[in-house]
BALOBA-1460 file (C-alpha; in Angstrom, 3 decimals):
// residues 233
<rec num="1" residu="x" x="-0.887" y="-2.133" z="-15.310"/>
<rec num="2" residu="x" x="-0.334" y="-5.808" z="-14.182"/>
<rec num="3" residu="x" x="-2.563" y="-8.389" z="-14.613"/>
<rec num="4" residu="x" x="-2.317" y="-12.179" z="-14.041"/>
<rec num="5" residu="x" x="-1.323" y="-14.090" z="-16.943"/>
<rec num="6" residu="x" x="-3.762" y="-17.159" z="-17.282"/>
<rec num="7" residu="x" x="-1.011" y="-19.700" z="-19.497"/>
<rec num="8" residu="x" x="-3.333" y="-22.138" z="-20.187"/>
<rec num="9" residu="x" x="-2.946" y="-21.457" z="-23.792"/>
<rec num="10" residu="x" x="-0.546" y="-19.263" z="-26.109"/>
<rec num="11" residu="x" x="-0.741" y="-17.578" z="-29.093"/>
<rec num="12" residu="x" x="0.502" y="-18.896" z="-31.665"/>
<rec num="13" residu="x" x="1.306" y="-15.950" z="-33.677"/>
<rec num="14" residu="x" x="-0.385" y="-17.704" z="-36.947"/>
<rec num="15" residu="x" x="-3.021" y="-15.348" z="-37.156"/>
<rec num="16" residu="x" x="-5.264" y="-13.073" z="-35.316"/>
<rec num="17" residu="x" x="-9.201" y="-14.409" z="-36.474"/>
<rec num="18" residu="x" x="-8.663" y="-17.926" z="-37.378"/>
<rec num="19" residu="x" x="-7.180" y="-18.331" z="-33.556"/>
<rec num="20" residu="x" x="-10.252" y="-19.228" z="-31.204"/>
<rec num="21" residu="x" x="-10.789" y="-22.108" z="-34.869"/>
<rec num="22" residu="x" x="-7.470" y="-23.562" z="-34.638"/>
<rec num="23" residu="x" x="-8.008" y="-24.014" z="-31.022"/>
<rec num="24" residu="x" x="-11.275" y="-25.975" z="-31.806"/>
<rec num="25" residu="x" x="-13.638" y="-23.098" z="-30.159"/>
<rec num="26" residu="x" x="-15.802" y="-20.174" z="-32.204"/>
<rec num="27" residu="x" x="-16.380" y="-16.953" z="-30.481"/>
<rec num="28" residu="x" x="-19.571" y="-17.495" z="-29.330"/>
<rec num="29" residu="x" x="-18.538" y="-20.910" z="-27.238"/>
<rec num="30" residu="x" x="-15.893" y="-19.086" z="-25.884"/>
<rec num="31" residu="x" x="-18.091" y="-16.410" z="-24.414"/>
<rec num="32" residu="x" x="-20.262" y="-19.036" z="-23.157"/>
<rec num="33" residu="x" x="-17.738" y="-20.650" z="-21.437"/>
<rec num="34" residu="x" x="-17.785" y="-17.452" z="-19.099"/>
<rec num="35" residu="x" x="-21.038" y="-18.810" z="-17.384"/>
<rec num="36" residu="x" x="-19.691" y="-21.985" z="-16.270"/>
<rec num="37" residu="x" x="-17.091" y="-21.449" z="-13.354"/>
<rec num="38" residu="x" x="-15.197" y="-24.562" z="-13.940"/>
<rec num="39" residu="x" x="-14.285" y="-23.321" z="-17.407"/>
<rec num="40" residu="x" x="-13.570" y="-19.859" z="-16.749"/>
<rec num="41" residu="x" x="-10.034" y="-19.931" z="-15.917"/>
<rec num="42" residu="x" x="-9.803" y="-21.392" z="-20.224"/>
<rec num="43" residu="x" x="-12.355" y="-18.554" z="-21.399"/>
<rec num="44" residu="x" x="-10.276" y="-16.217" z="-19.688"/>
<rec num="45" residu="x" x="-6.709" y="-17.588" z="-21.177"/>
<rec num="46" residu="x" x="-8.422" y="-17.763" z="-24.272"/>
<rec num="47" residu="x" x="-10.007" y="-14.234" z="-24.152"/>
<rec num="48" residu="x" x="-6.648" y="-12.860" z="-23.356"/>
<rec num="49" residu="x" x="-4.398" y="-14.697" z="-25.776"/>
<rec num="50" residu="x" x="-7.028" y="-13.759" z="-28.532"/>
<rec num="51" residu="x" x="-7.882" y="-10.022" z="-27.694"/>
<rec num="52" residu="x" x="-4.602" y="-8.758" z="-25.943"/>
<rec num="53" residu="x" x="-1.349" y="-10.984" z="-27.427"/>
<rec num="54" residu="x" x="-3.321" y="-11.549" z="-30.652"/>
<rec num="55" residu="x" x="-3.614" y="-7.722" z="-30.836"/>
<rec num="56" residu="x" x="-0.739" y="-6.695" z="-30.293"/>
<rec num="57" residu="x" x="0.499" y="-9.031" z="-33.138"/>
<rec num="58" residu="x" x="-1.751" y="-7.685" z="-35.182"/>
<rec num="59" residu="x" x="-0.447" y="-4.150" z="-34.476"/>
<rec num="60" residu="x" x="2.951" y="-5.417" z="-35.084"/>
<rec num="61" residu="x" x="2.129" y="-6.466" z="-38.401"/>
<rec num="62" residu="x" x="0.434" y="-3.945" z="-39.622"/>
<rec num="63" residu="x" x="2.731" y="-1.505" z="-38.136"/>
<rec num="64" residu="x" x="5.816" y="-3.574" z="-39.683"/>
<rec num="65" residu="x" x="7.226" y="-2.585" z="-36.262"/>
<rec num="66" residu="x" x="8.784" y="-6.151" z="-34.935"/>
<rec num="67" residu="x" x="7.067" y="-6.720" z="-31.027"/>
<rec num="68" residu="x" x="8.420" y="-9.071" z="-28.790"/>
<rec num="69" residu="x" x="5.418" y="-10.598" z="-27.752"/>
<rec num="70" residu="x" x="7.436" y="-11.733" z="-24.595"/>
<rec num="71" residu="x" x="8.517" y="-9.052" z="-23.040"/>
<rec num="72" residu="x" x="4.611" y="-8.460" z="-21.562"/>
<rec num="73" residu="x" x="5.370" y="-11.137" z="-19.703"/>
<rec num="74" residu="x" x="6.977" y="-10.890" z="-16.650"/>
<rec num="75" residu="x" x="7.980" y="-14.079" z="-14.719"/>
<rec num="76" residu="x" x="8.977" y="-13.987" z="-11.297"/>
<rec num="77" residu="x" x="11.747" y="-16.972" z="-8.842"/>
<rec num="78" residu="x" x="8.255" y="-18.209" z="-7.596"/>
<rec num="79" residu="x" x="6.782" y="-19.188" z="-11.153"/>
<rec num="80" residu="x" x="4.093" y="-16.176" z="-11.310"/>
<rec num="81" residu="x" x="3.216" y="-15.078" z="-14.668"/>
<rec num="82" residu="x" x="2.257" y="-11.473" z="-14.774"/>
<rec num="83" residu="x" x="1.118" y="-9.434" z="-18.014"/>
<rec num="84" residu="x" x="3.457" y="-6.109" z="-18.068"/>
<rec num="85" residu="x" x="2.562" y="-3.209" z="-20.117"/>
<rec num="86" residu="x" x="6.051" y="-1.327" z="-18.897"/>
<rec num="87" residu="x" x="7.275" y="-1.496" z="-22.395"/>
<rec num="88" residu="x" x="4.614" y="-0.832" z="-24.258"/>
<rec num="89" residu="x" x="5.924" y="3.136" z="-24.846"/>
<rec num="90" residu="x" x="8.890" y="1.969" z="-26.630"/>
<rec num="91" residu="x" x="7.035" y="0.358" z="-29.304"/>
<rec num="92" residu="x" x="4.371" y="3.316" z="-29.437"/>
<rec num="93" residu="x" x="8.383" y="5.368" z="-30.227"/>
<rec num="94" residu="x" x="9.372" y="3.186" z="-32.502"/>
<rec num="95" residu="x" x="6.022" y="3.075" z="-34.777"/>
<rec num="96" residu="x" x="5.949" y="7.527" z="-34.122"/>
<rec num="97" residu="x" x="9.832" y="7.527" z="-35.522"/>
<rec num="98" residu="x" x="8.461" y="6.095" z="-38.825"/>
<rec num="99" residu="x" x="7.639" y="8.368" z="-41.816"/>
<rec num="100" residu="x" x="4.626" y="7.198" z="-42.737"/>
<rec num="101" residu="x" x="3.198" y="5.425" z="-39.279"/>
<rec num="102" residu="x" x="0.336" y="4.532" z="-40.949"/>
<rec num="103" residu="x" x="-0.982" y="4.611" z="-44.520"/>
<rec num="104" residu="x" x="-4.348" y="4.589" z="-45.538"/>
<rec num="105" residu="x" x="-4.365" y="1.313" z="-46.071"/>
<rec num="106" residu="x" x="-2.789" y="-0.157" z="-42.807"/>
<rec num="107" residu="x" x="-5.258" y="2.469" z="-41.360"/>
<rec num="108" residu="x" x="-8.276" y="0.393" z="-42.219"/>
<rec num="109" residu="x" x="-6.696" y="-3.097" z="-41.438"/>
<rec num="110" residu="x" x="-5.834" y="-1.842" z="-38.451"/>
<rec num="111" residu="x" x="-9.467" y="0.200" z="-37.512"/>
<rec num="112" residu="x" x="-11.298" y="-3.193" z="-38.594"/>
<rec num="113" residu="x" x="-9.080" y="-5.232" z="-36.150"/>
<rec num="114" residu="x" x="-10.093" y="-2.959" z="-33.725"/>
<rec num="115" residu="x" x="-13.505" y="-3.013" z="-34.130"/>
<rec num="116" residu="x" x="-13.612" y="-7.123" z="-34.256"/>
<rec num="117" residu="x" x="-11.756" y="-6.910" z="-31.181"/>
<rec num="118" residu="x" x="-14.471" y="-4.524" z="-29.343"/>
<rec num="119" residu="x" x="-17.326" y="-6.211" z="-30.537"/>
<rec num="120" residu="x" x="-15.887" y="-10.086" z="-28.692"/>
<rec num="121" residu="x" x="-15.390" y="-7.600" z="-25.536"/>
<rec num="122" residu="x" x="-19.276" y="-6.616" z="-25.920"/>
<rec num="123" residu="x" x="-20.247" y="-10.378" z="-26.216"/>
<rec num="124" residu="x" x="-18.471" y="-10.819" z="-23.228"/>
<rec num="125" residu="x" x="-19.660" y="-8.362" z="-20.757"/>
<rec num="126" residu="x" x="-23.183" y="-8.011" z="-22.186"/>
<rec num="127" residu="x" x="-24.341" y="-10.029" z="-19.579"/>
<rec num="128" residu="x" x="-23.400" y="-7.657" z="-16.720"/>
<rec num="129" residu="x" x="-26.110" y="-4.884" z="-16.124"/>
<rec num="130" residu="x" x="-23.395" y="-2.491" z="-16.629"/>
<rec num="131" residu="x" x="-20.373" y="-3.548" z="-18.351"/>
<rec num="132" residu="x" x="-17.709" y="-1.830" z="-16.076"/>
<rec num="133" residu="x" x="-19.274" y="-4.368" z="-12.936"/>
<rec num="134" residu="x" x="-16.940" y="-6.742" z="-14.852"/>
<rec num="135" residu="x" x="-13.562" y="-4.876" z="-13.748"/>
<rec num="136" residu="x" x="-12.274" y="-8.053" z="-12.159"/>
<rec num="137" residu="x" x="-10.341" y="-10.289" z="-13.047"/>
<rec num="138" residu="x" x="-9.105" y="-7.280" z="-14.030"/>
<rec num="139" residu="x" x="-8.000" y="-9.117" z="-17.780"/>
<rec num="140" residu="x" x="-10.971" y="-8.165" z="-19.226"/>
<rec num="141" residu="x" x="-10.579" y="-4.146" z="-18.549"/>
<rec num="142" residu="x" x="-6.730" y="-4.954" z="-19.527"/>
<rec num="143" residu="x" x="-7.492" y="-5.667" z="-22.568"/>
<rec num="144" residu="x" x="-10.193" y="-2.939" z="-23.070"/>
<rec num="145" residu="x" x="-7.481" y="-0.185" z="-21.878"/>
<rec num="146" residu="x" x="-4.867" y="-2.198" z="-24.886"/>
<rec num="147" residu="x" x="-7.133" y="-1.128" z="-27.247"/>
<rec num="148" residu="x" x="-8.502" y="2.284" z="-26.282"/>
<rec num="149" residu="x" x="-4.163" y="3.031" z="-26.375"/>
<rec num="150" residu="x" x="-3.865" y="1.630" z="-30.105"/>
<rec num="151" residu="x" x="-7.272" y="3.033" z="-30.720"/>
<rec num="152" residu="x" x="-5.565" y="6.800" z="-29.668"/>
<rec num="153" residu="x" x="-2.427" y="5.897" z="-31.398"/>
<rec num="154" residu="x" x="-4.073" y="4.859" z="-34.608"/>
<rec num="155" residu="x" x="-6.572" y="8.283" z="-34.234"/>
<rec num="156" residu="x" x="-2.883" y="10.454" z="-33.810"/>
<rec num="157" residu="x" x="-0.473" y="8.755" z="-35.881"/>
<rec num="158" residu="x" x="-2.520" y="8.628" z="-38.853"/>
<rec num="159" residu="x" x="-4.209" y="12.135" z="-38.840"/>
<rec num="160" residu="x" x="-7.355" y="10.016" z="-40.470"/>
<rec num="161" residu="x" x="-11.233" y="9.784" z="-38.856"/>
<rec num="162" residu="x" x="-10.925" y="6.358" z="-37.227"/>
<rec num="163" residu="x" x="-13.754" y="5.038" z="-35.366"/>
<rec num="164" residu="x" x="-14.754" y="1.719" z="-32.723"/>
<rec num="165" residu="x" x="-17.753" y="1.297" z="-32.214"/>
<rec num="166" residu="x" x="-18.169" y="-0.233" z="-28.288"/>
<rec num="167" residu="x" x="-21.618" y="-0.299" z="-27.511"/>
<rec num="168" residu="x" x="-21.074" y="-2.341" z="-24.736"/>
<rec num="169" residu="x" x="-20.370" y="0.941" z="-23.204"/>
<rec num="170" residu="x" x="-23.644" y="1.877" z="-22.071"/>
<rec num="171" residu="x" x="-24.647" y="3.727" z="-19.718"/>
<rec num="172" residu="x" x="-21.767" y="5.440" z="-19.310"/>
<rec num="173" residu="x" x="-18.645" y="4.957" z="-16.992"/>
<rec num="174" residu="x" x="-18.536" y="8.212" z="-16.342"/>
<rec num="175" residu="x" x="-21.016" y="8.827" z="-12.897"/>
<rec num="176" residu="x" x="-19.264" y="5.406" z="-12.068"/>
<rec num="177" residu="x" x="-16.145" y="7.063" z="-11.864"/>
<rec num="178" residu="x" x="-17.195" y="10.314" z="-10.595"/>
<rec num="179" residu="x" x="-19.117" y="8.341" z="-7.604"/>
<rec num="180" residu="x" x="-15.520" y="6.206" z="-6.797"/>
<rec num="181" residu="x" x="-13.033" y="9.692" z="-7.526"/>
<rec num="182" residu="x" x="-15.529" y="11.947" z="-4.902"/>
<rec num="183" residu="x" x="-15.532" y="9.163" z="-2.464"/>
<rec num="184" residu="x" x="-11.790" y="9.719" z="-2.398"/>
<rec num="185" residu="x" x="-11.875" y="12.593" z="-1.807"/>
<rec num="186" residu="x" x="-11.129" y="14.518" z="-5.397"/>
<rec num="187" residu="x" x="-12.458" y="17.913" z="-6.083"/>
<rec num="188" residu="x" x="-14.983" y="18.467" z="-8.624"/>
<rec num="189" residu="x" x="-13.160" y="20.495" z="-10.703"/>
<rec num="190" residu="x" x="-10.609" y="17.400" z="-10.617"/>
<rec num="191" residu="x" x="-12.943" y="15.036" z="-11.796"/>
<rec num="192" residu="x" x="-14.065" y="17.018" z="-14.870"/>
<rec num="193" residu="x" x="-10.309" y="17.491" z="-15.653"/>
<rec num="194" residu="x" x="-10.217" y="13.453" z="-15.476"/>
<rec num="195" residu="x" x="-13.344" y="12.410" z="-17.351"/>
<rec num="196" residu="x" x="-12.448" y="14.980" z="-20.106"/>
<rec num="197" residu="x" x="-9.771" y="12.080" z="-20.562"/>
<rec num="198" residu="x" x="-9.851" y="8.725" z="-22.027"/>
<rec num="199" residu="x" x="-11.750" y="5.785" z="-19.495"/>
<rec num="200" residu="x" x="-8.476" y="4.226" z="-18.473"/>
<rec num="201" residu="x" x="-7.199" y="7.519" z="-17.235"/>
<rec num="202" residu="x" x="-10.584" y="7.822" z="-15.541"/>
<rec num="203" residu="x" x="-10.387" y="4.332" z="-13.815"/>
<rec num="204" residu="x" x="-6.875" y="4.266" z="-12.543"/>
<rec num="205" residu="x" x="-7.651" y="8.040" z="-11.068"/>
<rec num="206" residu="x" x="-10.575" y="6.666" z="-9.183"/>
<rec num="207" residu="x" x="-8.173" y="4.280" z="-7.563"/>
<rec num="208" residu="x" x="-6.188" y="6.585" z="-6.088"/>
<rec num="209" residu="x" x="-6.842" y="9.314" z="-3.140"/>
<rec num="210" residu="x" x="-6.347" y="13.240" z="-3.619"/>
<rec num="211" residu="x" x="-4.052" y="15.184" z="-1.572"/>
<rec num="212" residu="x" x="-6.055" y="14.576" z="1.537"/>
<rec num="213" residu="x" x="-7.814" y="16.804" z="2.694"/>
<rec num="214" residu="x" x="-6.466" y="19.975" z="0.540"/>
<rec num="215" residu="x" x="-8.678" y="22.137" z="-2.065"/>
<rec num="216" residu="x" x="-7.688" y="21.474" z="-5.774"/>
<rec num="217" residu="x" x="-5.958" y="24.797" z="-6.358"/>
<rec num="218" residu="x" x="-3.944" y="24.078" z="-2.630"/>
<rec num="219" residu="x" x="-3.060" y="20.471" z="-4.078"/>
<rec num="220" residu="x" x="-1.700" y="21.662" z="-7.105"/>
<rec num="221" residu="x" x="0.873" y="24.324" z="-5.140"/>
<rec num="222" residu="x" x="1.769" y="21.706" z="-2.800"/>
<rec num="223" residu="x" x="2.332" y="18.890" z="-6.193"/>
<rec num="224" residu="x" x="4.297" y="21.703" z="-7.503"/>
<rec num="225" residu="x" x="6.213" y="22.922" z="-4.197"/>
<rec num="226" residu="x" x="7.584" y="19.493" z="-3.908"/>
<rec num="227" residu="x" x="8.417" y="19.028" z="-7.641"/>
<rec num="228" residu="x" x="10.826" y="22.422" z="-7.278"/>
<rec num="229" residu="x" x="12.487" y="21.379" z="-4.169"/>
<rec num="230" residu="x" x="13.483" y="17.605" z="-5.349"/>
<rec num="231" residu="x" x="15.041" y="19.705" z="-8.334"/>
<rec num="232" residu="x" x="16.732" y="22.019" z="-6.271"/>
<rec num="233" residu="x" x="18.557" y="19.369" z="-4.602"/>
């Protein structure tokens, strides 16, 4: 996923909580700032230096696996800054390879980040009617989908009950989804397969179309049909 990078301000890798203070802001003036349109563009920077580069930081540390904040930054010959998640699997490798991923107490440091982190994404789409209206700028969902992975990674890794709370999810995604996949033109028994997933695997699949206009059983031959005869070659 690719999102624009805001660079208004950084992170200054000093600390996750204390950041939105040392930038003379609380949370709750930050969140604010999302109503006025002329200070969006610094809510936003804010929002995503706090919740996605400050998390990841925060994973890093409690992980003791070093993360180059950097390279989720791609910068192209024009001067657009783009945040990359490309290498994000590399890191998820690296903290898997250890013995011990996470201990029980790295475990709780890292579930309470999490849930600090989920409750400033509530404050700022509890405005909407339904907080998945809020999909663009697409930052916002970027850094939802950043910690539903650590979330999964933390829940696998550590073989412990770890829970984040979002209430801010409510209703449900789900008929959202379903609506956006069947207007594609995916098969029911598609869709369940999907939802039984995480949400971001659910809202990148509604972005995309099925096999035209084939059955699910017919798409799968043809997926597979084409998979053996690339191999073949």
């Amino acid at each position: 996923m690719e999102v624009p990078h805001r660079n208004i301000v950084s992170y200054d890798r000093q600390g996750f909580a204390e950041f939105p203070q040392r930038l003379g802001h609380n949370a709750t003036e930050i969140v604010s700032m999302l109503d006025d349109k002329d200070k969006i563009p610094m809510a936003e920077s804010i929002l995503q230096e706090w919740f996605y580069f400050g998390t990841l930081h925060l994973l890093s540390e409690v992980s003791q696996v070093p993360i180059d904040l950097d390279r989720f930054i791609k910068i192209e010959e024009n001067g657009k800054r783009t945040v990359v998640s490309c290498c994000w699997p590399e890191y998820f490798a690296a903290i898997s390879a250890k013995e011990t991923p996470f201990t029980q107490e790295q475990h709780e440091e890292l579930e309470q980040g999490l849930n600090y982190i989920a409750g400033g994404l509530g404050a700022a789409v509890k405005r909407f009617d339904s907080w998945y209206n809020y999909l663009t700028p697409s930052i916002m969902f970027s850094i939802f989908i950043l910690v539903e992975t650590i979330y999964d990674t933390l829940r696998l890794l550590s073989g412990r009950e770890t829970h984040v709370k979002v209430p801010f999810m409510s209703p449900s995604p789900g008929l959202y989804f379903e609506k956006k996949m069947q207007n594609n033109g995916w098969c029911l028994a598609s869709i369940q397969g999907v939802l039984h997933g995480n949400t971001s695997v659910a809202y990148f699949t509604s972005l995309l179309r099925a096999y035209g206009d084939k059955q699910h059983l017919d798409a799968q031959r043809i997926s597979v049909s084409k998979y053996k005869n690339k191999s073949a070659r």
